[in-house]
N, C-alpha and C positions, 0 to 999 in steps of 0.2 A: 577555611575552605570557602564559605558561604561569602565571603568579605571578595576574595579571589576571582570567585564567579562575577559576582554584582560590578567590581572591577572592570574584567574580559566584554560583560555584554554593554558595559558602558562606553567606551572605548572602538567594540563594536558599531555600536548607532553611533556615536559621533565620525567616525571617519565613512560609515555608508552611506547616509542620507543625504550629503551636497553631491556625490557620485549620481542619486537615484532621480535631483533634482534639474540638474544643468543642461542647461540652452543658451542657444547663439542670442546674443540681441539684435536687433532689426529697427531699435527706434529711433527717433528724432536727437541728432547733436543738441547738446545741452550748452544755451550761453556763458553759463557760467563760468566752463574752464577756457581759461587764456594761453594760447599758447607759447613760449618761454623760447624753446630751439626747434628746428627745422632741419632736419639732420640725411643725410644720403644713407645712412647705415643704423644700426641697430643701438642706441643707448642705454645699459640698463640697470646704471647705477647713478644716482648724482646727489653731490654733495655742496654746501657750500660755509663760509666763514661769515663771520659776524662782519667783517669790510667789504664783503660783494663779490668775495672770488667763488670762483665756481668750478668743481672737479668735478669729470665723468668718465665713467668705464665705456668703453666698444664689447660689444659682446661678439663682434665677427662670427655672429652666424651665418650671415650673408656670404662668408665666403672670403671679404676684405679681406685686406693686408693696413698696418699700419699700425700705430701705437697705443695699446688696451688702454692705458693710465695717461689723462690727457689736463690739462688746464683751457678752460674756456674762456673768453675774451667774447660776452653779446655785444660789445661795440663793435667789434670787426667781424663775428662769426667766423671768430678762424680760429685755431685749437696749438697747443704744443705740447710734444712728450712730457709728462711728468713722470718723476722728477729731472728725465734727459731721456736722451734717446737710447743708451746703453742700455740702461734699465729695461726698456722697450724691446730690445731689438733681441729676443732668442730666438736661437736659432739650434736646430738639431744636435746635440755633442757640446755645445754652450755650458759651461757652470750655473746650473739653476740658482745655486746660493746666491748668485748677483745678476739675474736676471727674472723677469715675472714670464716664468713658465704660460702659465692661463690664468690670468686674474678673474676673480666669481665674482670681488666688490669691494670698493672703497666707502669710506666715510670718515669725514671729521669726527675725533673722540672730545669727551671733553676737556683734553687735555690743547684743543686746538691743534692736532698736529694728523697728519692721515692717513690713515689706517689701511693698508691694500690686503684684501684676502686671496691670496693666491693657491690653489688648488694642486698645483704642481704637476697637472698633467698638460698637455698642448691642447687636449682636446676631449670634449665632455663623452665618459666612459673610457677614458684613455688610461693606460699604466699609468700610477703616481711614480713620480723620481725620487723616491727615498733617501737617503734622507734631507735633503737637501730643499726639493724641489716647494713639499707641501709648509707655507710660513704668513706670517703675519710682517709684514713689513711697515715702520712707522717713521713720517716722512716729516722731519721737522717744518713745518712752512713759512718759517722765519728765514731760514736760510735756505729751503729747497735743498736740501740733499736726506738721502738714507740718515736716520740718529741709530738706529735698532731693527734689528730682522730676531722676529721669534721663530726659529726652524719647528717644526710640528709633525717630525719624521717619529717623535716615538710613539704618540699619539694617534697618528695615523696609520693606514694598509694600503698594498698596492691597489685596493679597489675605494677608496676613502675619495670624500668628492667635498672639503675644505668649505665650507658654503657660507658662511655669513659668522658676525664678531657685535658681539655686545658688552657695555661696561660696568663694571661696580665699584668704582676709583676707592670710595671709603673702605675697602675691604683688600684693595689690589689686584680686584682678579677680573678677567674679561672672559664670557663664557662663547665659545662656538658650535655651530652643526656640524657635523658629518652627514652630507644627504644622498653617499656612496655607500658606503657601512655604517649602517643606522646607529647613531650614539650622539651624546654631546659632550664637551669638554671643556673642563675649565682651564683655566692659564691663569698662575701664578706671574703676574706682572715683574715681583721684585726677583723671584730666583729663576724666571723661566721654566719650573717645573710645569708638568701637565698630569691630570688624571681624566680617566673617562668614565663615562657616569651615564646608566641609561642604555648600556651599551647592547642593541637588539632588542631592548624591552619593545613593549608592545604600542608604547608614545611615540615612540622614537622612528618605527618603524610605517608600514606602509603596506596597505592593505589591497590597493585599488591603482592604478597606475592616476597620475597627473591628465590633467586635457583640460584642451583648450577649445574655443568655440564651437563645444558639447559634442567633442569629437576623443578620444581617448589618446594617448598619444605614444609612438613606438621609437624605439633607437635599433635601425635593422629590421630583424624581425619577432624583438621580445617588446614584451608593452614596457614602458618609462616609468620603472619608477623612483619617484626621488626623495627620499626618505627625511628626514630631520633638515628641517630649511629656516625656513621662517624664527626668530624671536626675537622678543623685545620685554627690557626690562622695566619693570614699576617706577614712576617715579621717587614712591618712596624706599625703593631699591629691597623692595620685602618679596618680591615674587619677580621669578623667570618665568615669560610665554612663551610655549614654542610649539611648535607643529612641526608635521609631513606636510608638504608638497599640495596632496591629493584632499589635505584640510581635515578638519577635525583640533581646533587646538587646547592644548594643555596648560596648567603651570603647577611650580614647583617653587617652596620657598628657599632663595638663596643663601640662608645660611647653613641646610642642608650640603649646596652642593658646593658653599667655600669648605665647608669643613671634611669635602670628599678630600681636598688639597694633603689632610694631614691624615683621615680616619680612613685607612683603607675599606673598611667595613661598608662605608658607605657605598662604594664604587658598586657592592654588590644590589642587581636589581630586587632580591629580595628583600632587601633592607631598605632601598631608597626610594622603589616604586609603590610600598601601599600610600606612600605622603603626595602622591603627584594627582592631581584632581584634574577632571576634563574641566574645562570652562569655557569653550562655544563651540557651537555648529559650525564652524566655516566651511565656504569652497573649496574646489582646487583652486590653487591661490601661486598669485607669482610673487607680491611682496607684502610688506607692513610696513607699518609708521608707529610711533606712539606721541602725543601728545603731553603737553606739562600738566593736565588735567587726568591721565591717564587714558584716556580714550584711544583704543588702538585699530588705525584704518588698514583695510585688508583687502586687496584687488583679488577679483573673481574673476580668473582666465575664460572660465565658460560665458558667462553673460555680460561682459565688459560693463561692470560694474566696481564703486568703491563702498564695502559698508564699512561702517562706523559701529565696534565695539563699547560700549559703556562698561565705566567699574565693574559694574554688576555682574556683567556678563549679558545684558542684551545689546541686540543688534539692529541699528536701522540703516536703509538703504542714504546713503549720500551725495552719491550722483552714480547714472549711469549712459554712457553715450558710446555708439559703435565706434567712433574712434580710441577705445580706451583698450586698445587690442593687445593681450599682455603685458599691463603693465606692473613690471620688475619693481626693484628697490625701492619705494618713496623716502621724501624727506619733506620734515616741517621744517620752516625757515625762521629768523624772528622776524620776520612782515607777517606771520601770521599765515599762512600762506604754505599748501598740499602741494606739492611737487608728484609730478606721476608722470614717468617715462613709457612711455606706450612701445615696446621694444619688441613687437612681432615672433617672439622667439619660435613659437610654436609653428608659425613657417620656415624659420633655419635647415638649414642642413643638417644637422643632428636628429629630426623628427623626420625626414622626408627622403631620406635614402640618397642622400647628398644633392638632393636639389634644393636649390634656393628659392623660394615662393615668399620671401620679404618683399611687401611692394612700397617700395619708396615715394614720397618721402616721408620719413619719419619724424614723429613730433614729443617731447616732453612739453607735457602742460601744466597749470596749476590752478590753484581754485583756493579762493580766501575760506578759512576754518573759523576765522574767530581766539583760535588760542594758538602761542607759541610753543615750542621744543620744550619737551621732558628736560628739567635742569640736569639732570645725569647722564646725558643720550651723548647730548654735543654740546661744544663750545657755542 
């Protein structure tokens, strides 16, 4: 009981104190990030390969129309359907099976090949399309076509919000959020099975709504909140990090939750929650990164800020400049080199009662780190 409690109130302070702390920034552009793309609409995922290519998500909060999963070409600034435009193009009554419903985020695995997270609904708080709709699609980039689509209909609920995918190749399994119904899940790479793990615990979940430029944020007229989002695995593949949305992060070590795959016991939060330890105060937060040194960077919606995690668990500030307004997904590259999509979301349509307050034009920048990609993260 006493273990239980000490638990609750830690968990507590970690997910209240970035809520009690958050403000808009107001200072000075920082030289150091360069900016990468220059974009009419919202980017808020990107990826790229050890030859130079470079994948990115739309996140159409703006409103747009056009293709979520795209290939970029910076010599030309000009983009194509990936992996074609079928794939792109649903459309209401469309087969979700072969179409990306609402994609939440791509990335190269370290398998080189790319990973699209699909959420299955059209639209953020939208019915998922069961079973069909919510999947892991993997896009050979050899040949550019579909190799594999992991459907994630059992896994998931009609309120389930498919959010981001991380990998543990030595073990086979790739673990994801739920940031609709709080939980996380592993997938069984070789047989496609799925368990879920966490599922409503009090890690997983979400105390405080999300916001953004120290403003709190709503869908309608309930506060936003976005439950289990953010993780990133250790380089030496011994701990899962993950959080809510609204910050406070966690880990948990992975061979716990491979062995949820076979030990149904585990699945139970009784059983797998006293092993899961808070490990930092973060913000509300839009994305992470991890480093091949471990170090995991984490954008602060509230103060458009990027801190930098250490092993340890402490944190320093990295950069922080008013243009860093939402930035989603990152990725480390091997030039060394923070990737950070500044993706406005928190003016989209989804927080503002369908008006669009994106003010274009939008930029992903980057900023040299000094160390390359976690060897397990990506190619």
């Amino acid at each position: 009981m006493l273990f239980n409690t000490c638990r609750a109130l830690a968990i507590a302070l970690v997910a209240a104190i970035p809520y009690a702390t958050a403000q808009r920034f107001y200072g000075p552009e920082d030289p150091r990030l360069v900016t990468q793309l220059t974009t009419k609409h919202p980017i808020n995922g990107v990826s790229t390969t050890p030859d130079g290519r470079l994948f990115v998500v739309y996140a159409r909060v703006d409103g747009s129309k056009g293709p979520q999963v795209a290939e970029y070409d910076q010599s030309t600034n000009t983009t194509s359907a990936y992996p074609n435009e079928k794939w792109n193009n649903y459309t209401e009554g469309a087969d979700p099976a072969t179409h990306f419903v609402g994609v939440n985020g791509q990335r190269i695995g370290p398998d080189g090949n790319l990973w699209v997270i699909d959420k299955g609904a059209a639209a953020l708080g939208g019915t998922v399309l069961l079973p069909y709709g919510p999947k892991l699609v993997v896009i050979d980039t050899k040949t550019n076509e579909v190799s594999k689509v992991y459907f994630m209909g059992n896994a998931t609920r009609y309120n389930s919000l498919l959010d981001d995918v991380r990998f543990n190749i030595a073990t086979g399994k790739a673990y994801l959020t739920d940031a609709g119904s709080p939980g996380l899940i592993v997938l069984d790479l070789a047989t496609s099975s799925t368990s879920r793990v966490l599922d409503g615990d009090p890690t997983t979940d979400a105390t405080i709504p999300v916001s953004a430029e120290g403003t709190a944020l709503h869908i309608g007229s309930k506060p936003a909140f976005i439950y289990a989002d953010q993780l990133e695995v250790s380089p030496d593949t011994k701990y899962l990090y993950y959080q809510p949305a609204n910050g406070g992060m966690f880990r948990v070590e992975t061979k716990l939750l491979d062995q949820a795959t076979y030990n149904s016991s585990l699945n139970s939060n009784s059983i797998l929650g006293p092993y899961v330890e808070p490990y930092a105060n973060t913000p509300s937060t839009g994305g992470t990164a991890i480093d091949a040194q471990g170090n995991i960077y984490v954008s602060d919606t509230d103060s458009q800020r990027i801190i930098k995690i250490f092993p340890n668990s402490t944190m320093t500030l990295l950069v922080q400049d008013p243009r860093l307004l939402w930035v989603d997904a990152m990725w480390v590259d091997s030039q060394q080199r923070l990737w950070m999509p500044a993706a406005q979301l928190n003016r989209g349509t989804p927080f503002n009662g369908g008006k669009n307050l994106v003010e274009p034009p939008l930029h992903v920048f980057s900023m040299d780190i000094g160390v390359g990609p976690s060897p397990v993260d990506h190619a």
